[in-house]
C-alpha positions as CSV (number, residue, x, y, z in Angstrom):
1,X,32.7,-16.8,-51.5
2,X,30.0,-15.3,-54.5
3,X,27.0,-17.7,-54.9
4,X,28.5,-18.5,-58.6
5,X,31.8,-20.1,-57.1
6,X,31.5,-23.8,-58.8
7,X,31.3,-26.5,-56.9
8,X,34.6,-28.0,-55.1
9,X,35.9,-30.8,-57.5
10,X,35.5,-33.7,-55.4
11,X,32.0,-33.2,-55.8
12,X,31.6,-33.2,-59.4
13,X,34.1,-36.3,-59.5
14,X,31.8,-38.3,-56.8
15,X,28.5,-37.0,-58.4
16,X,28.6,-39.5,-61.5
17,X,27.1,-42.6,-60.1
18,X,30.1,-45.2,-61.7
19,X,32.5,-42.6,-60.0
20,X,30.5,-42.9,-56.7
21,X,30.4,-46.7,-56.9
22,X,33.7,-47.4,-57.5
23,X,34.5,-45.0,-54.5
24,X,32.5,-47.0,-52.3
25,X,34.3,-49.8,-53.0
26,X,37.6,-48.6,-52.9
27,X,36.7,-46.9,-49.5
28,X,36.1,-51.0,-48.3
29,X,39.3,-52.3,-49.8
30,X,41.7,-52.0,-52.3
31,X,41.1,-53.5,-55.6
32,X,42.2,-54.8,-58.8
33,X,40.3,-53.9,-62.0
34,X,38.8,-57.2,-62.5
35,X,37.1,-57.0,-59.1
36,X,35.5,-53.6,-59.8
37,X,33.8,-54.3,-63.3
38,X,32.7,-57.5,-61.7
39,X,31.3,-55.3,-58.3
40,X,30.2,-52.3,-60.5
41,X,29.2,-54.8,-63.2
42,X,30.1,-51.9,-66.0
43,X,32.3,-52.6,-69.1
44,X,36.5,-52.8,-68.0
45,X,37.4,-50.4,-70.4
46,X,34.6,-48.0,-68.3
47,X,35.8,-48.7,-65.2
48,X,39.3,-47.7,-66.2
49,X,38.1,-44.3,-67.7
50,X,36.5,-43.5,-64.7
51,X,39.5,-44.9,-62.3
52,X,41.4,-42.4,-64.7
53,X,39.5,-39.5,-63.4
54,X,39.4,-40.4,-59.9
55,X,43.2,-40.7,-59.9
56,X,43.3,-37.4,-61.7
57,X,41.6,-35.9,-59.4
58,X,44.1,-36.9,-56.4
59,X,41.3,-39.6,-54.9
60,X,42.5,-42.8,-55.5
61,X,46.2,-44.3,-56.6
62,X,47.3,-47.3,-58.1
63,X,49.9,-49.7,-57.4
64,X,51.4,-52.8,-59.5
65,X,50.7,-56.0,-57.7
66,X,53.6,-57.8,-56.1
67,X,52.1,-61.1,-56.9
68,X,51.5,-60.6,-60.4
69,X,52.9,-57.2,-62.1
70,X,50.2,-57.8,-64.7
71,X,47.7,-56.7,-62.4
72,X,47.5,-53.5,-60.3
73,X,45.4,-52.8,-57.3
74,X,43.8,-49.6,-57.2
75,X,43.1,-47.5,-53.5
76,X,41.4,-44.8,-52.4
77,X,43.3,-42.1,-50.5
78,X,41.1,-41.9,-47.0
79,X,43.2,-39.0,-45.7
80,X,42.9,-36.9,-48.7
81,X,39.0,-37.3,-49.6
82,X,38.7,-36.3,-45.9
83,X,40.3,-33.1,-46.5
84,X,38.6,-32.9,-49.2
85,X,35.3,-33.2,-48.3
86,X,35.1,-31.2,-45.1
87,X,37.0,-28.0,-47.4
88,X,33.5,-29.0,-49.6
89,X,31.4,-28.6,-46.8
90,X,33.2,-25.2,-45.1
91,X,32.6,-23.8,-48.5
92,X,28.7,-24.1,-48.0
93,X,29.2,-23.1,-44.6
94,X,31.8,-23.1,-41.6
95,X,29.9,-24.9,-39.5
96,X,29.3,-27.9,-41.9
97,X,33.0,-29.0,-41.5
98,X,33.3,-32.8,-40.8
99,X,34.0,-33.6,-36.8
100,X,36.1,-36.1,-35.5
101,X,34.9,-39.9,-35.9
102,X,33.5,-41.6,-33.0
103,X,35.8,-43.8,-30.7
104,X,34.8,-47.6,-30.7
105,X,33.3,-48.4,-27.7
106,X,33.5,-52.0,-26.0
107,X,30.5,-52.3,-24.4
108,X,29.2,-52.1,-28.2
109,X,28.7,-56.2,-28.3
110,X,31.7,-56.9,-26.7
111,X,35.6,-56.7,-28.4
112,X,36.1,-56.7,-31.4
113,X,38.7,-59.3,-33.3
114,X,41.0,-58.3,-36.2
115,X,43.2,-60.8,-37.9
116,X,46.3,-58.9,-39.9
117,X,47.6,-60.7,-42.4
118,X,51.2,-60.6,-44.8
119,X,53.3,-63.4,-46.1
120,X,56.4,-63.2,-43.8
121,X,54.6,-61.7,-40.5
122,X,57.6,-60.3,-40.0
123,X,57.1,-56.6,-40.8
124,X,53.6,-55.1,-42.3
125,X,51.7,-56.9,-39.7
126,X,53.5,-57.2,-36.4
127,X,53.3,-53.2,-37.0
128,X,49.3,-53.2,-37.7
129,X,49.0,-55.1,-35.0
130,X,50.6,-53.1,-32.3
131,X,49.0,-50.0,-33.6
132,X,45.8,-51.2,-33.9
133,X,46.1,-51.9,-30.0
134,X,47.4,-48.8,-29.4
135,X,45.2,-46.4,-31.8
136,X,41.6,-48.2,-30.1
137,X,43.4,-47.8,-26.7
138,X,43.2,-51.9,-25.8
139,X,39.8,-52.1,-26.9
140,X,40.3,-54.1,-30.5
141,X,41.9,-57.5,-30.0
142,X,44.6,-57.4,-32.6
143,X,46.4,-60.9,-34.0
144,X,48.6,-61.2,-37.0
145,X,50.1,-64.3,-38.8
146,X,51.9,-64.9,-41.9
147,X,51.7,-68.1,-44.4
148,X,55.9,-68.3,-44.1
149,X,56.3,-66.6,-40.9
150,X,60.3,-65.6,-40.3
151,X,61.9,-63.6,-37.5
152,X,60.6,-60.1,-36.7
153,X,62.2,-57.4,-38.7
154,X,64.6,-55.3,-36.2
155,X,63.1,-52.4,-38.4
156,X,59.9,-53.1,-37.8
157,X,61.1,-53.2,-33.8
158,X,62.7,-49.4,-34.0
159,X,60.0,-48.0,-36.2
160,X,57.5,-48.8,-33.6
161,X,59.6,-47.2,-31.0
162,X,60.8,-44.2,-32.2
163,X,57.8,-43.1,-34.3
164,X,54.7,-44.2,-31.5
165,X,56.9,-45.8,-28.3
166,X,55.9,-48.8,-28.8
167,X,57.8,-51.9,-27.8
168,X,57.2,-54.9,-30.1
169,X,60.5,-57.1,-29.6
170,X,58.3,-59.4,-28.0
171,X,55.8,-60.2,-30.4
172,X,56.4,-63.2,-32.3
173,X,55.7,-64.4,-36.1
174,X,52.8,-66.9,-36.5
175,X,51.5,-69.4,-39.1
176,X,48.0,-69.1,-39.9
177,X,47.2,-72.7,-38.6
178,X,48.0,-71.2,-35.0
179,X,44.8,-69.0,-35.2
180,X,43.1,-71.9,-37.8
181,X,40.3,-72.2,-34.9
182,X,39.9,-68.1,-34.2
183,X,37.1,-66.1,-35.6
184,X,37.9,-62.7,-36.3
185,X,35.4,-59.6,-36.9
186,X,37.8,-58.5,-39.7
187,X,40.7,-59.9,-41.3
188,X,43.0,-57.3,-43.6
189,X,45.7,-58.9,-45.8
190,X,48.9,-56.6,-46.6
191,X,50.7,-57.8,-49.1
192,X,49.9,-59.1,-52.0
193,X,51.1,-62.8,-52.0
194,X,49.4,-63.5,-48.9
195,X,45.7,-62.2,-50.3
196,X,45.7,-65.8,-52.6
197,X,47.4,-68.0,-49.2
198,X,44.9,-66.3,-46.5
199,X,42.4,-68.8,-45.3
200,X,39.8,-66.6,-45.6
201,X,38.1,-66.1,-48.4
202,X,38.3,-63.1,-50.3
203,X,35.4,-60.8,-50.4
204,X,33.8,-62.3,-48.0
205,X,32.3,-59.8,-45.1
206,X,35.0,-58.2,-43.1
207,X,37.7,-59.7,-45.2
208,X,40.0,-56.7,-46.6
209,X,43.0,-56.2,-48.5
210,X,45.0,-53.0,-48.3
211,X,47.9,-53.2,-50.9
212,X,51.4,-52.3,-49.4
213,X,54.5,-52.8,-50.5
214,X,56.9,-54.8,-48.7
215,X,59.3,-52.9,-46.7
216,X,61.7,-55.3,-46.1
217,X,63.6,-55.1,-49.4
218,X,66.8,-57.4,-48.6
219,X,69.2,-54.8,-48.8
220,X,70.5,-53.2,-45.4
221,X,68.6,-51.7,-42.4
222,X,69.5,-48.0,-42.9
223,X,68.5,-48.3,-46.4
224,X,65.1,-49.7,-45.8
225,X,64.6,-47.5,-42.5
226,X,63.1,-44.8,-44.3
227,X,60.3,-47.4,-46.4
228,X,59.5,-49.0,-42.7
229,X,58.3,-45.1,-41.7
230,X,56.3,-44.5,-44.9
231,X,54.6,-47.9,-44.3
232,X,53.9,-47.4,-40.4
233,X,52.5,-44.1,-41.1
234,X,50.4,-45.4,-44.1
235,X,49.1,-48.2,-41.5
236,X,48.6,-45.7,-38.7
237,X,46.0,-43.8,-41.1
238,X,44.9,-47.0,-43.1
239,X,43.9,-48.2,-39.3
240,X,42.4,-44.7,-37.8
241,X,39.7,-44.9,-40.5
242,X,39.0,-48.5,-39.7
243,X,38.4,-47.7,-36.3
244,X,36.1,-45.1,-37.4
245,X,34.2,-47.7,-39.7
246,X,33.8,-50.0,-36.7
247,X,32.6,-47.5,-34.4
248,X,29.9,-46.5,-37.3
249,X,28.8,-49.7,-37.8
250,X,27.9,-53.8,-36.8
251,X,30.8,-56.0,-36.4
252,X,31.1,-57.6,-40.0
253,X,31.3,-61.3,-38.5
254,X,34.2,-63.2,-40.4
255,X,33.5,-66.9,-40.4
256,X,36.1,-69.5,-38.5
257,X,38.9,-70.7,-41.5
């Protein structure tokens, strides 16, 4: 590569400091637009310009909230900035490409406790759960409840099985007042419905919303099959980069509901 090659666009995109904030954030949780003037504290109309470019650029997407369509959460793509970034750094040099993350490791305070959370606990999280015990190996103590728990999607049963060989038939839905006396290290909501019903208070430490759509749809299982795989592979990557935040870092110490 010739010593005048410009710089790789994800670094010109991250270099403005609004850009870099509202990356930070977004790397933490998804959010609506609201939440990131108020986090930022930069004019909306700002924050949307700059949210324009990152989603130019391939780094962050939107989605229209399923709670209120007048609202739409914005996330950053983990995967792709990954890519991204270690292309960035083989350009400078081959050497400087990004490694694998650490594994968490239990003797690291002891286990760590994460709550998942969605309306129905039927689908999204019974699947987050079960691969977030299978992706940290049995060392993360996963739960998940719903705030109108209803029988376990048989989708979410043969997604789990014939994408990672899991078995989940015999987890079963939960309210939230069955874990009301737990403390969790992290709670993650994942629709969002259930971000406004979760007993935890949002944006407090550990507390995290990743916007998915519902898979469960109504209409028949073969329909819906193929939305149950895009969601357990978005949850598979969603929870390998958790799992490299907690090995980075403290627990972030949710407080008891």
């Amino acid at each position: 590569m010739s010593a005048d090659t410009p710089p790789p666009a994800i670094l010109q995109l991250a270099a403005h400091p609004i850009r870099w904030r509202l990356l930070r954030e977004l790397a933490e949780s998804d959010r609506a637009v609201a939440e990131l003037t108020s986090l930022v504290g930069e004019p909306q109309n700002l924050i949307s310009y700059h949210l324009g470019k990152l989603r130019g650029g391939g780094l962050v997407s939107s989605r229209r909230s399923s709670a209120d369509r007048r609202d739409t959460f914005y996330g950053l793509d983990l995967a792709r900035v990954a890519d991204l970034l270690s292309a960035a750094c083989g350009a400078l040099h081959p050497g400087l490409r990004l490694s694998s993350p650490a594994r968490v490791d239990p003797s690291d305070g002891g286990p760590v406790r994460i709550l998942f959370v969605c309306t129905g606990n039927s689908a999204r999280s019974q699947m987050a759960e079960a691969l977030m015990r299978h992706l940290s190996g049995g060392v993360i103590a996963a739960v998940s409840a719903g705030s109108q728990p209803k029988a376990l999607h048989p989708n979410a049963v043969r997604v789990m099985r014939d994408m990672f060989g899991l078995d989940i038939s015999g987890q079963s839905p939960r309210h939230f007042d069955a874990i009301a006396d737990q403390a969790f290290d992290w709670v993650i909501s994942l629709c969002d419905r259930v971000r406004e019903a979760c007993p935890f208070p949002t944006g407090a430490p550990g507390v995290v919303h990743w916007s998915l759509a519902n898979p469960a749809t109504g209409e028949q299982d073969e329909i819906t099959y193929p939305v149950f795989q895009e969601t357990a592979a978005a949850l598979a990557t969603r929870i390998a980069f958790l799992l490299a935040r907690i090995a980075a870092g403290p627990k972030a110490g949710v407080q008891d509901a």
